[in-house]
C-alpha positions as CSV (number, residue, x, y, z in Angstrom):
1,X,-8.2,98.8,-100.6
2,X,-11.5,98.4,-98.9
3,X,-11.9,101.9,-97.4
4,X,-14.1,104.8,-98.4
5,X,-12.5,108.1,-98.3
6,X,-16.2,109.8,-99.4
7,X,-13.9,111.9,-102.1
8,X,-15.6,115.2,-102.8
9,X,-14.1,114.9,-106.2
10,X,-14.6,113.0,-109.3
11,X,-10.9,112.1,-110.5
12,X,-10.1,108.7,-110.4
13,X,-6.4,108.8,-110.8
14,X,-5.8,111.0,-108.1
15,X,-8.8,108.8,-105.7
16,X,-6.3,106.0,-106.1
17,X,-3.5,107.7,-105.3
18,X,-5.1,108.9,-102.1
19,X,-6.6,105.6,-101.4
20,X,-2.9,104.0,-102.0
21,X,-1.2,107.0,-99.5
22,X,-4.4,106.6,-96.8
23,X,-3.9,101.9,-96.8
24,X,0.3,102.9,-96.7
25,X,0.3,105.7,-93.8
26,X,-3.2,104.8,-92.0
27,X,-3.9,107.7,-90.9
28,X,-7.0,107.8,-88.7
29,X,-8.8,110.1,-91.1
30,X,-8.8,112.1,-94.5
31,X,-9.2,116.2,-94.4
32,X,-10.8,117.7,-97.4
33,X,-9.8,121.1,-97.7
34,X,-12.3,123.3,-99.4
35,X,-10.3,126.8,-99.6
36,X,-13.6,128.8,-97.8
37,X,-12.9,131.1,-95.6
38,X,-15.4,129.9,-93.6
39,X,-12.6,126.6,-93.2
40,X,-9.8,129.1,-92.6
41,X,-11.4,130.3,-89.7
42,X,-12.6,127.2,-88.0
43,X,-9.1,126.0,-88.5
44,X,-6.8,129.0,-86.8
45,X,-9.8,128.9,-84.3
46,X,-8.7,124.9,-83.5
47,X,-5.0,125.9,-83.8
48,X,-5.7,128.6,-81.3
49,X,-7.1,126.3,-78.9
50,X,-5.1,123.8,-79.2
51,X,-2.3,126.0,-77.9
52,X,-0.4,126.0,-81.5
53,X,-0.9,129.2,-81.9
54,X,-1.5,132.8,-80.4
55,X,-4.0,135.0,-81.4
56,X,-2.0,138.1,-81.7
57,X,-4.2,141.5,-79.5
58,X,-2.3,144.3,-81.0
59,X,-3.1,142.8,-84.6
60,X,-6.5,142.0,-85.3
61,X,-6.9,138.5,-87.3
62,X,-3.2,137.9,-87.1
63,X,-2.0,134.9,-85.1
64,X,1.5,133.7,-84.1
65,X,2.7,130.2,-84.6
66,X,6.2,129.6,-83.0
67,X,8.4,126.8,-83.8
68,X,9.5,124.2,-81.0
69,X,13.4,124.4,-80.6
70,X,13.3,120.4,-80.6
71,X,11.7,120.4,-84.2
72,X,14.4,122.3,-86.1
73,X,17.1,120.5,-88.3
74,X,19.5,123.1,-87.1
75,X,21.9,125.1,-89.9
76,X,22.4,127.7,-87.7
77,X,23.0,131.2,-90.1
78,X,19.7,130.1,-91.7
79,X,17.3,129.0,-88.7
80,X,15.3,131.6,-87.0
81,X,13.6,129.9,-84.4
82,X,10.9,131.8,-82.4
83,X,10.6,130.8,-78.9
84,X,8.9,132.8,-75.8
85,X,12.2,132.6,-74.5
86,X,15.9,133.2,-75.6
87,X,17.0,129.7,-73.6
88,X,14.2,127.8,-75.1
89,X,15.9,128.9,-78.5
90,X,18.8,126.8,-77.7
């Protein structure tokens, strides 16, 4: 357990734990979510170009995030699946 995750928190327990998770998965990097607004918006403005999601005209600060038909476990009278079209829905 060699790597710094420059924790912008002070609780040990929970540094180990994410130190533990980070050496098991290996991801290539930590997020620390702050909760600003500021953070909100740079992330929907990466999701938005990145193509995840579609900033909605008609509805200002409202975006749409549609779920690919391939990435559903399927019980049918419970899945709504939003697709730009019906055949893509499956």
């Amino acid at each position: 357990m060699g790597r710094s995750i420059n924790a912008p928190i002070k609780h040990a327990k929970l540094i180990r734990w994410i130190k533990e998770a980070w050496e098991m998965c290996q991801p290539d990097n930590i997020y620390w979510c702050d909760g600003t607004k500021a953070e909100y918006a740079r992330l929907m403005a990466y999701m938005v170009a990145s193509g995840s999601a579609i900033a909605l005209k008609k509805r200002p600060h409202s975006l749409l995030f549609r779920s690919d038909p391939s990435d559903v476990a399927r019980v049918e009278d419970r899945t709504y699946i939003s697709t730009p079209s019906r055949d893509e829905a499956g």
